[in-house]
KOLZA-963152 format. One record per residue (C-alpha): residue in three letters; x, y, z; residue number from 0. Coordinates in pm, 1 decimal, m for minus. Each point is the difference from the previous one (the first is absolute). Layout:
REM KOLZA-963152
<rec r="ALA" X="X" Y="Y" Z="Z" k="NUM"/>
...
***
This chain:
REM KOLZA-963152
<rec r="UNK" X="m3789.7" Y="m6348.5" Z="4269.1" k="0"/>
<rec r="UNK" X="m137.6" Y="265.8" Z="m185.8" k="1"/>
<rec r="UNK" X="m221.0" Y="m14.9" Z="m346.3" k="2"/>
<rec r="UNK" X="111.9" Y="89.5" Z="m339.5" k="3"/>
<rec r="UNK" X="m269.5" Y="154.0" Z="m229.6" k="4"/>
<rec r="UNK" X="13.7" Y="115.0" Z="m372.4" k="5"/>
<rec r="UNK" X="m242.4" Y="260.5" Z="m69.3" k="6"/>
<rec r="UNK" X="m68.7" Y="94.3" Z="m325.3" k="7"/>
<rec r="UNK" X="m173.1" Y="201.7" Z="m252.0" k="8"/>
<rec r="UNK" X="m27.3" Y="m189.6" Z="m339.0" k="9"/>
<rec r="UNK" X="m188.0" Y="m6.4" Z="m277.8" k="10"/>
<rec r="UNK" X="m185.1" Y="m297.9" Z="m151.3" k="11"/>
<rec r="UNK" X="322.3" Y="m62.1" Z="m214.7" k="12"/>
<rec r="UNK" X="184.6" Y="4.1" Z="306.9" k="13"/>
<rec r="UNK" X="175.9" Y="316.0" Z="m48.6" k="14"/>
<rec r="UNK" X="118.0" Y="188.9" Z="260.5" k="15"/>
<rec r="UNK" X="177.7" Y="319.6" Z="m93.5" k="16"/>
<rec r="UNK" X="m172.8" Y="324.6" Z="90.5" k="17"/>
<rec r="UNK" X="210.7" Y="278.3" Z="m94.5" k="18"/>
<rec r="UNK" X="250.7" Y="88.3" Z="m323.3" k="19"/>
<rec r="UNK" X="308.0" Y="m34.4" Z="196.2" k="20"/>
<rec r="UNK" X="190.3" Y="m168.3" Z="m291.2" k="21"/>
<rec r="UNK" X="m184.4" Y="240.6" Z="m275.4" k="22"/>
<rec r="UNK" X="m177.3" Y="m248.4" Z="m174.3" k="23"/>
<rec r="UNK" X="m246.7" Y="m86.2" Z="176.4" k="24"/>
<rec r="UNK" X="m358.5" Y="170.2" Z="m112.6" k="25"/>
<rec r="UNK" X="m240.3" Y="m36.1" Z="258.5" k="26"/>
<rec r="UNK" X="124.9" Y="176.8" Z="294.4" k="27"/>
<rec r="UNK" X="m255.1" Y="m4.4" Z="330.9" k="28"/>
<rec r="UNK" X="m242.6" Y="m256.2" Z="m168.9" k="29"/>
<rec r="UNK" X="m187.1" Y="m110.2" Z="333.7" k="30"/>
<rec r="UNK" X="m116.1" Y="356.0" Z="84.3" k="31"/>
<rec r="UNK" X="m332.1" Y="m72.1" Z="m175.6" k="32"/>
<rec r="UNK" X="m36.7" Y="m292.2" Z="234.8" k="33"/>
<rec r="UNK" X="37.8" Y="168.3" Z="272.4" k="34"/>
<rec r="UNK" X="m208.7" Y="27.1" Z="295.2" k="35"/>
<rec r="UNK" X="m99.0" Y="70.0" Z="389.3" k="36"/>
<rec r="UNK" X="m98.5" Y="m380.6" Z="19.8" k="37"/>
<rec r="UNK" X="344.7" Y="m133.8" Z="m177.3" k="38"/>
<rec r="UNK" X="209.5" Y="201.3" Z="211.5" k="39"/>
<rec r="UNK" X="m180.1" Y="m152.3" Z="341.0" k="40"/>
<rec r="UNK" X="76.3" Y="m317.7" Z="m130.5" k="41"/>
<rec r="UNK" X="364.7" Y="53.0" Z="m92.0" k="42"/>
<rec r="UNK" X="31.7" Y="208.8" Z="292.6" k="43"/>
<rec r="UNK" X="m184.7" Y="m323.8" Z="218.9" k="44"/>
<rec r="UNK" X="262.2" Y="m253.1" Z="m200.8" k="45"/>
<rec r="UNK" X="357.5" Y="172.4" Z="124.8" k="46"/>
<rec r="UNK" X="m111.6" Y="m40.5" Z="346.7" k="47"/>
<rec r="UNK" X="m7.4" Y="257.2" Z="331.4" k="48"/>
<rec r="UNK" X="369.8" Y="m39.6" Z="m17.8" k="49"/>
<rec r="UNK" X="230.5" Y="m51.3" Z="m292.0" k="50"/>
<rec r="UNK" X="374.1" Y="21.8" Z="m157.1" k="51"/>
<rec r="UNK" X="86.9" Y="25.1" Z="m390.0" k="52"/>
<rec r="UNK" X="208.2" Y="m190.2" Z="m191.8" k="53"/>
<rec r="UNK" X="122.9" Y="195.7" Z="m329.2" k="54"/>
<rec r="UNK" X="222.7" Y="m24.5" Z="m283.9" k="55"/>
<rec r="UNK" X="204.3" Y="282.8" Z="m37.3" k="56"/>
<rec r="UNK" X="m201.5" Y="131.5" Z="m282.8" k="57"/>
<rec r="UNK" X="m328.7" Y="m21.9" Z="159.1" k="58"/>
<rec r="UNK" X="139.4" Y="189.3" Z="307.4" k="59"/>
<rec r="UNK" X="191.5" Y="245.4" Z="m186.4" k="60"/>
<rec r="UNK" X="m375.7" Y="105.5" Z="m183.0" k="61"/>
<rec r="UNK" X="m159.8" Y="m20.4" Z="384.3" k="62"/>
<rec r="UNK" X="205.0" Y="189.6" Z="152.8" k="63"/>
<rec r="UNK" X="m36.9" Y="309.5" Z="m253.4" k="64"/>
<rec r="UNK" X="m379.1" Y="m18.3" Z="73.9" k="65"/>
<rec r="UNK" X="m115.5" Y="m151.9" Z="345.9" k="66"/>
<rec r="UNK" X="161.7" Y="216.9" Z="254.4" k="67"/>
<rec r="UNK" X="m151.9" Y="284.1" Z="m161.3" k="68"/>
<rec r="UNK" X="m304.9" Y="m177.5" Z="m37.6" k="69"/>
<rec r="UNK" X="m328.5" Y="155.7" Z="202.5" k="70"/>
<rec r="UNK" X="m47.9" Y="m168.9" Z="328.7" k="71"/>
<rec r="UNK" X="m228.7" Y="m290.7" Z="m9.8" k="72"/>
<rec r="UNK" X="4.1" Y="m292.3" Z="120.9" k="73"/>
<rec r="UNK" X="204.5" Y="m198.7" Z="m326.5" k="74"/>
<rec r="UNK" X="244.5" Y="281.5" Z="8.9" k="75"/>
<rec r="UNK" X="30.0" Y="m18.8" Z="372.7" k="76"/>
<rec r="UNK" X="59.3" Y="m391.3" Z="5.7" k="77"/>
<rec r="UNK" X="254.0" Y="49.9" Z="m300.2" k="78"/>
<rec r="UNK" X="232.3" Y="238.2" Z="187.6" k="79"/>
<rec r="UNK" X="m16.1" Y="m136.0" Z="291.1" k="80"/>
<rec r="UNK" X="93.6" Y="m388.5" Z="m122.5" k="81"/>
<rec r="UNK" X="366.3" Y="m56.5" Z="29.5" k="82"/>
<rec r="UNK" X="75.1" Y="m34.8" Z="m401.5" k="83"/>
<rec r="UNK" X="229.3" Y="m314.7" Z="m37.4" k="84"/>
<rec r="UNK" X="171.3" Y="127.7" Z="m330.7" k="85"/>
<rec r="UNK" X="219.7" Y="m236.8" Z="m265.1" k="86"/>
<rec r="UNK" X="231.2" Y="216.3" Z="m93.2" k="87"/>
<rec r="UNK" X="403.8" Y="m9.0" Z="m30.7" k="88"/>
<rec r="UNK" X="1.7" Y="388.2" Z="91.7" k="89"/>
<rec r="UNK" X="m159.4" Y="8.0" Z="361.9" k="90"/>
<rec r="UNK" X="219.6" Y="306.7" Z="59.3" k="91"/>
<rec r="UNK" X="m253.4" Y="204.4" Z="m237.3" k="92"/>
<rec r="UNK" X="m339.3" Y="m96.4" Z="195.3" k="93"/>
<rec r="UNK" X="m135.3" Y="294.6" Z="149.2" k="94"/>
<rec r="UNK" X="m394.3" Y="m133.9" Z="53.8" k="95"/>
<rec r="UNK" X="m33.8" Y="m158.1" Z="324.8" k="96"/>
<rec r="UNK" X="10.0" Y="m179.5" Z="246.8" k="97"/>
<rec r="UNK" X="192.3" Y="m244.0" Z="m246.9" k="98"/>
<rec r="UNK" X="253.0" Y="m247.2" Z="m42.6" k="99"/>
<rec r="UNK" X="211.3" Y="m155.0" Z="m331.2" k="100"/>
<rec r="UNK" X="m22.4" Y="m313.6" Z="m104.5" k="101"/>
<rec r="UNK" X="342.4" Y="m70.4" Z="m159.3" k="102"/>
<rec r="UNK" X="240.8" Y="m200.6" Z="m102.9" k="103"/>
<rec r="UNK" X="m303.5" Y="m299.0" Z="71.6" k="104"/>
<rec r="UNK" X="m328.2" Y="54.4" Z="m66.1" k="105"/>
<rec r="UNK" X="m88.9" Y="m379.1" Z="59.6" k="106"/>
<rec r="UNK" X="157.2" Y="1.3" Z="331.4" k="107"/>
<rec r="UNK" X="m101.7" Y="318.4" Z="112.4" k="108"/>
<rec r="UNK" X="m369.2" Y="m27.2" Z="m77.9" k="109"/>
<rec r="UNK" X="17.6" Y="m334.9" Z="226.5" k="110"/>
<rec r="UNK" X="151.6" Y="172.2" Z="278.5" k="111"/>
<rec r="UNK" X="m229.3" Y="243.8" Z="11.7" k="112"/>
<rec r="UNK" X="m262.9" Y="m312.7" Z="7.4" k="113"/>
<rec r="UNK" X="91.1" Y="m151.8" Z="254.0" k="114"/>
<rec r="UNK" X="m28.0" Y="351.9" Z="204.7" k="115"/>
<rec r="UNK" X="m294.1" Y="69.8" Z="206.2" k="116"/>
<rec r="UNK" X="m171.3" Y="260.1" Z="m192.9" k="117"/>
<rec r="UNK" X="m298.3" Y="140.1" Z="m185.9" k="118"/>
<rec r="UNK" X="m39.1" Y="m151.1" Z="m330.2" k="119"/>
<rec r="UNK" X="182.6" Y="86.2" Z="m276.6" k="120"/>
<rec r="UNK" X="m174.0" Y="149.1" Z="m317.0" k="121"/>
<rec r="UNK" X="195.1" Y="m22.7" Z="m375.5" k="122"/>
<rec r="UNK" X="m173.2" Y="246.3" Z="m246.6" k="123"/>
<rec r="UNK" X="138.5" Y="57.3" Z="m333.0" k="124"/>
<rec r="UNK" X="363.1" Y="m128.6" Z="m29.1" k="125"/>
<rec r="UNK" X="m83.0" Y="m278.9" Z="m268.0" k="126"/>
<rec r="UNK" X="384.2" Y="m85.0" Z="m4.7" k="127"/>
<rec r="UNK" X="m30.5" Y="m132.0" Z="366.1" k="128"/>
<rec r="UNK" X="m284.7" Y="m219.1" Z="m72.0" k="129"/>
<rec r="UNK" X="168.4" Y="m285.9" Z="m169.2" k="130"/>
<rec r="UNK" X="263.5" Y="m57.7" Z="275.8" k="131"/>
<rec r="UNK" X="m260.6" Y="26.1" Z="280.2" k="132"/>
<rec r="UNK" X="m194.7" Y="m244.6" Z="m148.4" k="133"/>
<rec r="UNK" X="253.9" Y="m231.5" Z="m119.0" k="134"/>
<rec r="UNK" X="140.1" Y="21.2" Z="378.2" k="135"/>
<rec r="UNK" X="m313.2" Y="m87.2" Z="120.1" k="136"/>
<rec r="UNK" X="6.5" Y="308.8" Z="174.7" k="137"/>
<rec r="UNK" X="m341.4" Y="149.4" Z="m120.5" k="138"/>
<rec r="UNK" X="m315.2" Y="m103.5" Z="217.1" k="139"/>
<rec r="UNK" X="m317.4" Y="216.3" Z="m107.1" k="140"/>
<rec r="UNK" X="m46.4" Y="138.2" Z="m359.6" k="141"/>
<rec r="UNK" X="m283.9" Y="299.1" Z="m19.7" k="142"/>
<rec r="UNK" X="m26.0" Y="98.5" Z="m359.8" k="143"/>
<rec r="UNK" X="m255.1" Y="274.4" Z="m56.2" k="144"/>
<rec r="UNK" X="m121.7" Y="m101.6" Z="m388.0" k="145"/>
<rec r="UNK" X="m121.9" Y="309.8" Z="m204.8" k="146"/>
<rec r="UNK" X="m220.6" Y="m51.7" Z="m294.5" k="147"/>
<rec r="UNK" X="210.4" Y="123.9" Z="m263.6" k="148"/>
<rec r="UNK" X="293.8" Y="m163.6" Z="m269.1" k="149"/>
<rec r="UNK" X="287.1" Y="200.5" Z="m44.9" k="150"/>
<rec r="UNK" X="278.6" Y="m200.5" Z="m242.8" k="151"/>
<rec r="UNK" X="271.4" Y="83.4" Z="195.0" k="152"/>
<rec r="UNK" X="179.2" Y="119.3" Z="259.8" k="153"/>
<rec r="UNK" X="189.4" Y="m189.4" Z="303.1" k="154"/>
<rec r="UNK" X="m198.1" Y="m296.0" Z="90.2" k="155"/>
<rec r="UNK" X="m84.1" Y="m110.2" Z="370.7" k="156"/>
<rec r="UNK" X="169.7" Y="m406.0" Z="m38.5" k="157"/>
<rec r="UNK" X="164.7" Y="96.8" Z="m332.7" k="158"/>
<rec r="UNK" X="307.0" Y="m227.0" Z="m153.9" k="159"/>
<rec r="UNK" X="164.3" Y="m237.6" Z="254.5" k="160"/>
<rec r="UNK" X="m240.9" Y="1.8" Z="213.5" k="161"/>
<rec r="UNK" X="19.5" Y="m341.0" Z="207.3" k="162"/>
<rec r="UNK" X="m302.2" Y="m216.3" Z="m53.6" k="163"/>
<rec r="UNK" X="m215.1" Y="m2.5" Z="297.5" k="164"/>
<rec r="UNK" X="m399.3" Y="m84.4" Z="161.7" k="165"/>
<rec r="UNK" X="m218.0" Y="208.5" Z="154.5" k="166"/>
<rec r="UNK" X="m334.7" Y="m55.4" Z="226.2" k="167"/>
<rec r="UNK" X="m222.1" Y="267.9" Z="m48.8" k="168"/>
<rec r="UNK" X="m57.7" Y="113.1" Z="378.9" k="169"/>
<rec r="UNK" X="m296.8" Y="290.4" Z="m113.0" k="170"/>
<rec r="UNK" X="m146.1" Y="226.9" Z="m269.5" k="171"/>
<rec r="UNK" X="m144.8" Y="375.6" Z="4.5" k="172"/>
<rec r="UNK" X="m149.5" Y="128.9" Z="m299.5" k="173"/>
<rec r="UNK" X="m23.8" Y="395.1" Z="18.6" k="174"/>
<rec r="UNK" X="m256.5" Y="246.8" Z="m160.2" k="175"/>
<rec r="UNK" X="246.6" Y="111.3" Z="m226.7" k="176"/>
<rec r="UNK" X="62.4" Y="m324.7" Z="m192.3" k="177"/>
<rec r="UNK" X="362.4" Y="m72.9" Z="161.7" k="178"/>
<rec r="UNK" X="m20.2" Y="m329.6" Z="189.5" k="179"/>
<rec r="UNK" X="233.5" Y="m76.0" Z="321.6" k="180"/>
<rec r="UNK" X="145.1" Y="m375.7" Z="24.2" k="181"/>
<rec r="UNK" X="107.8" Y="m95.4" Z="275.6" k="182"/>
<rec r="UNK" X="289.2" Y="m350.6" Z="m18.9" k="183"/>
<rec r="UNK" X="214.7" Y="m170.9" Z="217.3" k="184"/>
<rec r="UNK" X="266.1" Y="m170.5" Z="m119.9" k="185"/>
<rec r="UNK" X="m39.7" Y="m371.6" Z="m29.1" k="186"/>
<rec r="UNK" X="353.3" Y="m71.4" Z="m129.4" k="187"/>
<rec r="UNK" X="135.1" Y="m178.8" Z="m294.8" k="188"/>
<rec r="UNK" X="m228.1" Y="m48.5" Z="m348.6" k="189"/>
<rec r="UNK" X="m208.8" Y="m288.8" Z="41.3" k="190"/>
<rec r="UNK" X="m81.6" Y="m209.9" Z="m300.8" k="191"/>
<rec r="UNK" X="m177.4" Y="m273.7" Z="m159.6" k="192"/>
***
């Protein structure tokens, strides 16, 4: 069975949203500052040898304008060659490969692909996925790279509806730059008083 990880970049409000892409949106490319050699080792260290994608159609729609053009390195490299497993309802347009459509069932596809061998599968952006993962107790690690900064708004990471759910801290990093990696698992429903 293969492992389903979030990744993703959020400030300490939990905001997500990098780019302007509904034109409201006033702090395009705010985790360049944070940047570094040592943050993209670690990032680089968490997708694995081996990896596929998991995107909304948004989020590949924005990746596929920029990483097959990208420079060769070794995150560009491990991008384009992942198979992209894309939620879409127009598979017919998806040119960036290798990749496949998740459609009419998004639910049922992403546990087919499960239950594949496989490498792991990596979710990055795509914040309307993330309540139905987790809700379907599909979801199994949770990296959320914290940057020290506030914006106000923007899409958030677990915004509204959202299912309720734990999480064991597995490890921390703490970078030069101020951003801090967190490392979860998923431990499953809420757990209260």
């Amino acid at each position: 069975m293969r492992t389903l990880k979030i990744m993703e970049h959020v400030s300490l409000d939990g905001i997500l949203q990098t780019s302007d892409e509904d034109g409201d949106f006033p702090h395009g490319d705010w985790t360049a500052p944070y940047r570094s050699p040592a943050g993209r080792e670690e990032l680089l260290a968490a997708h694995g040898a081996r990896f596929d994608l998991l995107l909304g159609r948004r989020t590949y729609d924005g990746w596929s304008g920029f990483w097959p053009k990208a420079p060769v390195s070794p995150m560009a490299d491990g991008l384009n060659a992942a198979t992209k497993y894309v939620a879409t309802h127009r598979p017919e347009s998806l040119e960036w490969g290798p990749f496949e459509g998740l459609a009419p069932d998004l639910v049922e596809g992403v546990r087919r692909i499960k239950s594949q061998d496989g490498p792991d599968l990596v979710l990055w952006g795509s914040s309307t996925l993330i309540p139905t993962l987790l809700e379907q107790g599909l979801v199994d690690e949770v990296l959320l790279i914290v940057y020290p900064v506030v914006l106000g708004r923007g899409k958030r990471c677990f915004g509204e509806g959202t299912p309720a759910r734990s999480f064991e801290l597995i490890r921390t990093k703490a970078m030069p730059t101020g951003a801090i990696l967190n490392f979860y698992k998923v431990a499953g429903p809420l757990k209260t008083g």
